[in-house]
N, C-alpha and C positions, 0 to 999 in steps of 0.2 A: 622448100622442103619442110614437111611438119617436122616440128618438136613437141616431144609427148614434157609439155609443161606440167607442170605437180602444180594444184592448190588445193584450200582446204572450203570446202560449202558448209559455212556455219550455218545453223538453224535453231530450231525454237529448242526449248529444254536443258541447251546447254549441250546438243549433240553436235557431232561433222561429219562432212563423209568426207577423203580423200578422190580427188577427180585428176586424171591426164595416166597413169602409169595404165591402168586398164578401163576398158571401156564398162561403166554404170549402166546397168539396168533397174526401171522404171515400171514395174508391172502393172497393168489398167483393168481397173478392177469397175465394171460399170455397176452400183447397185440403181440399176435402171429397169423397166421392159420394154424399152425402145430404140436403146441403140444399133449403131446398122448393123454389127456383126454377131455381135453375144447376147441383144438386147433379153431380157427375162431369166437368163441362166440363170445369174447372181443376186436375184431382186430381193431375197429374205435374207436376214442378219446371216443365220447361219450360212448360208451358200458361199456369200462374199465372204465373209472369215475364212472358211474353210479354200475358197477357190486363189483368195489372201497369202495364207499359210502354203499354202502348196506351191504358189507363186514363187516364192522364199524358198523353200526346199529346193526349187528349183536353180534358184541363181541370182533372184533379184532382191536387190539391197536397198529399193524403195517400191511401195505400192501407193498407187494414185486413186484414190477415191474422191468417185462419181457419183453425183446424182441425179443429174439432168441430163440428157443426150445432148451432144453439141452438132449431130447429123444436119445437112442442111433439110430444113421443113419442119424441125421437130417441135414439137408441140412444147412451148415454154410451163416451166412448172415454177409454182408458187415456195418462196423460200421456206415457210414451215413445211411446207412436203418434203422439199430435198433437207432438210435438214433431219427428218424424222425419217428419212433413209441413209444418211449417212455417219451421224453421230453415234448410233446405237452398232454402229460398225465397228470406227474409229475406237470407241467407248474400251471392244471387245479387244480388239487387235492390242492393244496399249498392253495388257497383261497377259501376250502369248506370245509377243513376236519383239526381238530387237532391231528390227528393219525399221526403216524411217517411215513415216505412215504424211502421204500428202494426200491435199483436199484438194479435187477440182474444181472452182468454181468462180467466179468474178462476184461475189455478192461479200458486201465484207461482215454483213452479219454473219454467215452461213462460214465465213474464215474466220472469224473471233472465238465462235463456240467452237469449230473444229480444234483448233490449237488449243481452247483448255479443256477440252476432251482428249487432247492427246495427241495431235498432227503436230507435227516438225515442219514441213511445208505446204506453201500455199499456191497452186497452181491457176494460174488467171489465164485462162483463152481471151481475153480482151487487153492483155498487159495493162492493166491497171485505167485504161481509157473507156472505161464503161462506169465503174464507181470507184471513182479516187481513193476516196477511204479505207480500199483495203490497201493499201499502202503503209497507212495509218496503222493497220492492223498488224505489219512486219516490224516495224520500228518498235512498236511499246510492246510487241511479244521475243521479238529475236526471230522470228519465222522466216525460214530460208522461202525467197520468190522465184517464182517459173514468170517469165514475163512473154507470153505468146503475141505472134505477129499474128492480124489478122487482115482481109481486105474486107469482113462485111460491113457495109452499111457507108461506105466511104469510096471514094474516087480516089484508083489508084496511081500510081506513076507509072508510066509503063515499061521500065527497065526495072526487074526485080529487085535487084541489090540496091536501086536507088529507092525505091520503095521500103525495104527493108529496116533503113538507116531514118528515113523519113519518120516512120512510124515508131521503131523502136527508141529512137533517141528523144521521142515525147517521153515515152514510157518511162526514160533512165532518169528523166527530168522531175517527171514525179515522181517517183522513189525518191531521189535526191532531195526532194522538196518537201519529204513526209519524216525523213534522217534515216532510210534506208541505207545501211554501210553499204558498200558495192561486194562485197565477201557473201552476202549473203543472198545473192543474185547469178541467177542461170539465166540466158537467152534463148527461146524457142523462134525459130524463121513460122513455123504452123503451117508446114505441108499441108495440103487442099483446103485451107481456109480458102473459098475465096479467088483459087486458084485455079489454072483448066489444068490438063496435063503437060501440055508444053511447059507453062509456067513452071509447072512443079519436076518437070526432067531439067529445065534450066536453072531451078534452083539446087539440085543438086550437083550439075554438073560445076555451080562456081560457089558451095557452099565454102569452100576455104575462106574467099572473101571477109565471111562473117567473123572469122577471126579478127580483123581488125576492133571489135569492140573491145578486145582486152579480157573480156568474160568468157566464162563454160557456155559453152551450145549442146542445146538439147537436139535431138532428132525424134521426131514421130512420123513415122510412113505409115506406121504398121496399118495394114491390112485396106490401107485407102483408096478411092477410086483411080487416082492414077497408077497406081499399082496393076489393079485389074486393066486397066487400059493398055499398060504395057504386054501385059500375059495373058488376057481375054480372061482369066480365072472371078470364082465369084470371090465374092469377101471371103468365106471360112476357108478359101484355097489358097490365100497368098502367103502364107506364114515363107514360105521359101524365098519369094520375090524379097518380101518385108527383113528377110535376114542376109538375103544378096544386100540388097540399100542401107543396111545397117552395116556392112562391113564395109561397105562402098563410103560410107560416108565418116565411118571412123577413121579411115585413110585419109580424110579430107579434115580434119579433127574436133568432129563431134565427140563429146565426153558422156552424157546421157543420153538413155536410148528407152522411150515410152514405145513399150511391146504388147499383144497381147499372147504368145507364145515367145516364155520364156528359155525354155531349153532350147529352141532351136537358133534365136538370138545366141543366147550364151555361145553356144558352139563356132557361129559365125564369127562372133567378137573374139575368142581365143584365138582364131585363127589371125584376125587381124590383127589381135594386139603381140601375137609372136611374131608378125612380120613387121611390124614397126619397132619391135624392142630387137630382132634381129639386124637390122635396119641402122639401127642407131650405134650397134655393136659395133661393124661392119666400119663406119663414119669415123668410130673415135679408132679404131685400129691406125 
């Protein structure tokens, strides 16, 4: 049976966010022109501020800034690019919004300038097993870590949870290793990293599992191709599927939720997190 656990996600500046009573939204803000679903919408400062802000209005209490696509095939971009699309973001956001403002990115230059331009978190799709040092980067800033699983470039185990724990308990080792507090630490599984669609309908069907780390788990489906594979739908149509799996998996107790349609997340999450606080009512009667 879940228990909606309370903790608190310390991060850079000296902020928190409270995680377990309702379910966190994560708004993905690509300033890219490549990514697979939004790529170019948000490529100019103002878009992404603006598409930022609205984000927020919307419901979500952290936005995730991008500068490179993480699609599979996508064309790798040089760190002063992505830098020189996401800090003049960051920069902006800092003096209009009290939402927590993450960096996506595995580069730990590209995380050093972010946090003193203004990010609270630091979001690594390679959990810190691509360049160590942004590790480095959480410990001597306080910056709260997103530590994603991923399978590229490596041979994996072929039972996902065991994979899972394979990978990720590198990751916890290095934070550990750099003086990462463990407070300041989210766990992502990285639906379609890597993954076909089975993998990824069997990683949700036993994401409880991933409770055993002790830590908050993040959830990202939104809008990915196993999504489409389940509903035949193309990318800009799954915002539904993506808010079914988001509610599906708060019942399973994901605490962050990286969306790219936030209202309609929100809506699904209310719904779950009344039936789990109903739930828990119900229990203690």
């Amino acid at each position: 049976m879940l228990q909606l656990q309370s903790s608190f996600w310390r991060v850079a500046h000296g902020r928190e966010i409270e995680l377990g009573p309702r379910g966190v939204i994560m708004a993905i803000i690509n300033v890219t022109p490549d990514s697979f679903s939004d790529g170019g919408r948000y490529a100019s400062v103002d878009a992404a501020v603006e598409h930022a802000l609205q984000s927020v209005s919307e419901g979500a209490s952290i936005v995730d800034i991008g500068g490179e696509s993480t699609r599979p095939g996508a064309a790798e971009v040089s760190p002063a690019q992505e830098q020189a699309r996401v800090l003049p973001v960051i920069e902006a956001l800092r003096g209009r919004s009290d939402a927590l403002i993450s960096i996506d990115t595995y580069r730990a230059e590209t995380a050093r300038l972010a946090v003193g331009a203004g990010a609270h978190i630091v979001n690594d799709v390679y959990g810190l097993q691509k360049e160590e040092a942004i590790a480095k980067v959480s410990a001597d800033t306080g910056a709260g870590l997103c530590l994603m699983h991923t399978g590229r470039g490596r041979e994996k185990l072929p039972d996902v949870i065991a994979d899972q724990y394979h990978f990720l308990v590198r990751s916890l080792e290095i934070a550990a290793e750099a003086g990462v507090m463990r407070e300041r630490i989210v766990l992502d599984p990285g639906f379609g990293f890597a993954k076909d669609a089975d993998e990824n309908l069997e990683l949700m069907a036993r994401f409880a599992e991933l409770q055993r780390f002790g830590l908050p788990l993040l959830a990202g489906t939104s809008r990915k191709r196993f999504v489409g594979a389940v509903t035949g739908r193309d990318a800009a149509e799954r915002d539904v599927a993506t808010a079914a799996s988001s509610a599906l998996l708060r019942l399973q107790g994901a605490a962050v939720f990286r969306v790219h349609n936030v209202a309609i997340n929100r809506d699904a999450l209310a719904m779950a997190d009344a039936m789990l606080a109903a739930r828990l009512d119900f229990e203690r009667r």
